[in-house]
N, C-alpha and C positions, 0 to 999 in steps of 0.2 A: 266265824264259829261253826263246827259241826257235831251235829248230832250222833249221839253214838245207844246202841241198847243192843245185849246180848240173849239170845234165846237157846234152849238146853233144850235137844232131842236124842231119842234113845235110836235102836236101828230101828223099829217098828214104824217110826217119824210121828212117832208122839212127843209133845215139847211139854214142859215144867208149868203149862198155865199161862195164864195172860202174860201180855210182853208186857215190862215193866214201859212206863214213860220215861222217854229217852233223853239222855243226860246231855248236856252242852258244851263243849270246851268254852276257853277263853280265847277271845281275840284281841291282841293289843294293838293298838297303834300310836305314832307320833306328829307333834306340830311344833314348829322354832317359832317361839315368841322373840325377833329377833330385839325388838325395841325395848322387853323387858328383862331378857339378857332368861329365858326361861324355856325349857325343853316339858312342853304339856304330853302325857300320855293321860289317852282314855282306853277303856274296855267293855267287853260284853262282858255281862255277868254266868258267873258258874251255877248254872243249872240244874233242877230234879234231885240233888244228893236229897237220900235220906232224912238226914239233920239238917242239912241247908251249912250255908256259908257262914262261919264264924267271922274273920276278918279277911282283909286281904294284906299279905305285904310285895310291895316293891323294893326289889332286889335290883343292882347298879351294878356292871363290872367297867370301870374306868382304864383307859389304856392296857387291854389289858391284864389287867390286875380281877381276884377269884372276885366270884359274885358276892356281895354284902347287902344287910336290907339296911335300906334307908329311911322306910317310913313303913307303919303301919297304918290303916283302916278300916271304918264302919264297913260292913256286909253291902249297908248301901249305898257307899262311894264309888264312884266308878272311874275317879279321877284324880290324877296328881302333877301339880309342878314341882321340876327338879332343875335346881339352878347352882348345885354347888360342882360348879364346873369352868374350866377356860374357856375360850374360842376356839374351834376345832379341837379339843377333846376326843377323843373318843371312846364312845358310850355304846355299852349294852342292857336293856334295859326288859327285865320280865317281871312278870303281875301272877305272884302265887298267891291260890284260894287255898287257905285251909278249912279243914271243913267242921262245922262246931261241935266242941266236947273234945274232940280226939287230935290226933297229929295227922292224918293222912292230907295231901295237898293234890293240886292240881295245876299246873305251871302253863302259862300261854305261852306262846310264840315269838321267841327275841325279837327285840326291836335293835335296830343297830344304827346308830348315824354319827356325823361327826358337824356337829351345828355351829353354825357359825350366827355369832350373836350379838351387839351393838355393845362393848364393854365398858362400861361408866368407871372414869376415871377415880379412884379413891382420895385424890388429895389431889388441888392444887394451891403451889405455896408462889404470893408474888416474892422473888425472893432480893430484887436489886433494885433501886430507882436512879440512876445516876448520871451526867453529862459526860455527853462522850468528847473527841475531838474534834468534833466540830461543830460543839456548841451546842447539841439539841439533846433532849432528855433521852436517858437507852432501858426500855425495861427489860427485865430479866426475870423468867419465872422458871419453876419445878414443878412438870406434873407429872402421874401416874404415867406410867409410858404404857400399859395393858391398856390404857382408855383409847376409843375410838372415837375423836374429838373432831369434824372435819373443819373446826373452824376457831379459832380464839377473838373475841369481841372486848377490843381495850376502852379502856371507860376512864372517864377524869372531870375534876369540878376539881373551882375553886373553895378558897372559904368560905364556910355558909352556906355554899349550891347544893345545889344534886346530880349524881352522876348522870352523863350523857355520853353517848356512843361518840368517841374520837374515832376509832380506825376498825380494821378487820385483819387478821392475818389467817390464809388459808392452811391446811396441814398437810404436806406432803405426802404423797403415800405413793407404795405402800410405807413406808418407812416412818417410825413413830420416835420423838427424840424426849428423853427426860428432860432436857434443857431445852430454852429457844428464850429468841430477842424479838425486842422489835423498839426502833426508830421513831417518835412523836418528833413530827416534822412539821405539825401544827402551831403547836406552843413555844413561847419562847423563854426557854429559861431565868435570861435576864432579868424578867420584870418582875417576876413574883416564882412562890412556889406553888406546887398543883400537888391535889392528892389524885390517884390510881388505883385500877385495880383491875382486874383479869376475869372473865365469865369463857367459859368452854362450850361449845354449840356442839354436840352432835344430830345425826340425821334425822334421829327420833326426838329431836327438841329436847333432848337431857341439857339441865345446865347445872354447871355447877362455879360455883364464885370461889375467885381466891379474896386472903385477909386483904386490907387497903394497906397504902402508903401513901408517904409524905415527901415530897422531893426536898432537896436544899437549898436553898437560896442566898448568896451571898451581896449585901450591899456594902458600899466602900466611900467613908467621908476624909476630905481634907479638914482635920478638927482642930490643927494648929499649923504653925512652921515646923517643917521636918515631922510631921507628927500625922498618920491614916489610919484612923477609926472602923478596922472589921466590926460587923454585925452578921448576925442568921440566924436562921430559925434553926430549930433543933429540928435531928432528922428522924422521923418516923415513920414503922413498920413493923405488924404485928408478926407474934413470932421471933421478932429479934430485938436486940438489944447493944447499945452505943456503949462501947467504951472510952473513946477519945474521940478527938477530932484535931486532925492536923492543917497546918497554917504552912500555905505555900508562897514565894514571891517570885516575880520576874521581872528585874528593871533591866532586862535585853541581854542578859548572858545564863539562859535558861534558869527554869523553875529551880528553886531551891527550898529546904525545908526551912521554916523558921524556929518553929515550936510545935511542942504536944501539947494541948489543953485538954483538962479532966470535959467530962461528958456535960456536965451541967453549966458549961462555959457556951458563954453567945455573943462574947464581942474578944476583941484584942489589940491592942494598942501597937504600931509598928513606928519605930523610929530612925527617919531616914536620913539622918545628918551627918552619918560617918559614906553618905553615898552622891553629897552636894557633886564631887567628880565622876559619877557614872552617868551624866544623864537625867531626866526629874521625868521618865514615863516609865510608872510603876503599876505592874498586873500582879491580882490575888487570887488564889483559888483555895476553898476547905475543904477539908475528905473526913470523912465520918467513916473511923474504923466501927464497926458492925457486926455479929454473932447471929446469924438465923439457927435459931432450935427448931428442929423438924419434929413432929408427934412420932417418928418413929425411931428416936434418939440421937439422929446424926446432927453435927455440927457443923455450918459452916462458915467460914469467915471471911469478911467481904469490905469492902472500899466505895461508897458511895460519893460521889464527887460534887463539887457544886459547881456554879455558873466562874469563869474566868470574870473579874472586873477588875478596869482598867483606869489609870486614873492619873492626868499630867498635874506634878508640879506646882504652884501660882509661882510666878519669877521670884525672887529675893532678891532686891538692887542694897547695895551700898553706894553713897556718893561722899565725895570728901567734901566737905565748906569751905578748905583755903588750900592752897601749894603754895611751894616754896621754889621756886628754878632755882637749880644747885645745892639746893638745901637737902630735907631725906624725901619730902614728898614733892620730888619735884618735875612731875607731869598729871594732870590733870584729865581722871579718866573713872567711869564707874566700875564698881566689882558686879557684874549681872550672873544669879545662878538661876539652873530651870529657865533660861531663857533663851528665844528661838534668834539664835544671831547673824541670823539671813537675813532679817528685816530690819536693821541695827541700823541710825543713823542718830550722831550727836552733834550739834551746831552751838555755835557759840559767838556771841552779839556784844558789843560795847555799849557804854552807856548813848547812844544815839542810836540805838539798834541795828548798826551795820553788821552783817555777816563778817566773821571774820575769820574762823573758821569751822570746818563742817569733815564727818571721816563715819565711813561704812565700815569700817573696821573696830572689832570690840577692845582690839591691841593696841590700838593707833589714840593715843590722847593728846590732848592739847597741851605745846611745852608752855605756851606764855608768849609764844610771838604770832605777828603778821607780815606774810609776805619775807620771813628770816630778821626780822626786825622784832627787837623783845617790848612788848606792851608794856605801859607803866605799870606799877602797883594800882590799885583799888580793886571795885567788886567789877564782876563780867556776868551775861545773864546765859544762861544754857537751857536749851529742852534734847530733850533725850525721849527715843522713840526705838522702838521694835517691839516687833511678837511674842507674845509666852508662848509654851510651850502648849497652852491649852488652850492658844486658837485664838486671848483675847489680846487685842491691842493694849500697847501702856507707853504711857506719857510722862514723863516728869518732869518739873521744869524749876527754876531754882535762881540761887545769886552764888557763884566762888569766888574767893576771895586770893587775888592773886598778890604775893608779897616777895619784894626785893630788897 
């Protein structure tokens, strides 16, 4: 601030009387709140007018753009924060005193910078929860891409828990992405589902939380013959909204669709009896088609996946009770479906429990003879043995009734 007072002399160098008390300019200056995203100017106040200081306004020109007042104030304010601004903006910024009663002003000294500011992100939406390919849950979220976030802190509980710090993913910079993932390499989808959710750390400790979710979780029962019992939870995520969910299978010639079910659907009956010749190892997976509404009206539409589960078979044997050599049933041999026939062996005993014969082969049955010699008629005792397909041992053991 400087002083200023004018004195009036004639030639004689006589002056008009006392010097008045000398008047004050304004001096402004600035400071970047960088943490609360805020460009503070203060000032020395306008001095000795007459009337004195009516208010003061601050005037802004932006990029550029003609001066405009932004705020008015009290005579004895000497201070303002101004935050309707981006990150490196460019601001000029002056403090006119007008003086009370009248319109005359008095303008300090521009202020000019281009501040650079810690920018809180306005929205983050979690927007995906889903299994990726290789089994582990894949989050997806949407935030403010202006924000200056150096850090996202992913978070997860089960049922009933409370959230606790699973991971951290650091922010690239400079470079800021509206979208970004991250990998939970923790949990294991299989077993249950988990709820999430997203908190943004920047360097000034801002945080800000996105909505929760709900992963999916698919469990898978043998509930009959030929018959597996889908179950799941329903999938949830604020902000969006399920309109179907679809039924995937795989019994080893890729994923195929089975069905669409309405959104309120949580099991589904699958019937595998037109499939006894593909094979009895059968994989399921459900997708939850999905709708995220953003608060700033976009739509988007998404595919939430659940966990693959897997599920062999129990064998299904037929055996016959009697053959006939030469007749229509005439070798003597079981029909095994879903069964592992690598491990296959069937024997076959006379009433003295002699061996008589025995065949590793599931094709290979007994015609009614030993050694090329045909056995009389009556009963023969057989056990029958190999693997299911689901790992467990099976035994059968029996009387057939052989007739000539």
């Amino acid at each position: 601030p400087i002083n200023y007072t004018i004195e009036a002399n004639d030639c004689c160098g006589n002056n008009n009387g006392p010097v008045r008390v000398p008047q004050k300019t304004i001096f402004a200056q600035s400071s970047v709140l960088r943490c609360e995203g805020i460009v503070h100017i203060d000032w020395t106040p306008y001095l000795h007018w007459p009337l004195g200081v009516g208010f003061y306004n601050i005037a802004v020109s932006k990029n550029g753009s003609p001066f405009s007042v932004v705020a008015s104030v009290d005579s004895n304010v000497l201070g303002y924060d101004f935050s309707d601004f981006n990150d490196f903006d460019s601001l000029c910024i002056v403090v006119v005193a007008v003086q009370k009663g009248t319109s005359v002003v008095s303008l300090s000294n521009q202020v000019c910078l281009r501040p650079s500011v810690v920018q809180k992100p306005k929205y983050l939406y979690l927007s995906n929860i889903t299994v990726n390919e290789n089994e582990k849950i894949e989050l997806q979220w949407i935030v403010d891409a202006l924000g200056e976030m150096y850090r996202y802190i992913i978070e997860d509980k089960s049922e009933g828990g409370v959230y606790l710090p699973n991971n951290e993913k650091l922010v690239g910079r400079p470079y800021y992405s509206e979208t970004d993932t991250f990998v939970d390499t923790l949990l294991n989808p299989a077993i249950r589902y988990f709820y999430y959710r997203i908190t943004s750390d920047d360097s000034c400790s801002n945080k800000l939380k996105s909505q929760e979710g709900r992963s999916l979780h698919l469990a898978l029962d043998l509930s009959n013959y030929y018959e597996f019992t889908l179950n799941w939870n329903s999938f949830v995520l604020g902000y969006s909204s399920v309109s179907s969910y679809e039924i995937w299978r795989d019994n080893g010639s890729g994923e195929q669709l089975l069905a669409v079910v309405d959104r309120s659907s949580g099991n589904y009956v699958d019937d595998v009896s037109a499939l006894v010749n593909k094979g009895g190892f059968f994989c399921y997976r459900v997708i939850a088609n999905h709708t995220l509404q953003l608060e700033d009206g976009r739509k988007i539409f998404l595919k939430a996946r659940s966990n693959k589960v897997c599920e062999s078979h129990r064998p299904i044997v037929y055996i016959p009770n009697a053959f006939v050599p030469g007749g229509v049933n005439t070798i003597f041999k079981p029909s095994i479906i879903f069964g592992d026939i690598n491990g296959y062996v069937m024997s076959i005993y006379n009433r003295w429990g002699e061996e008589i014969f025995v065949s590793n082969d599931i094709q290979t049955g007994w015609d009614g003879t030993k050694n090329g010699k045909e056995c009389p008629s009556g009963g023969y005792a057989y056990v029958i043995r190999f693997k299911g397909l689901d790992g467990n041992n099976s035994e059968y053991k029996g009387i057939v009734l052989l007739v000539r």
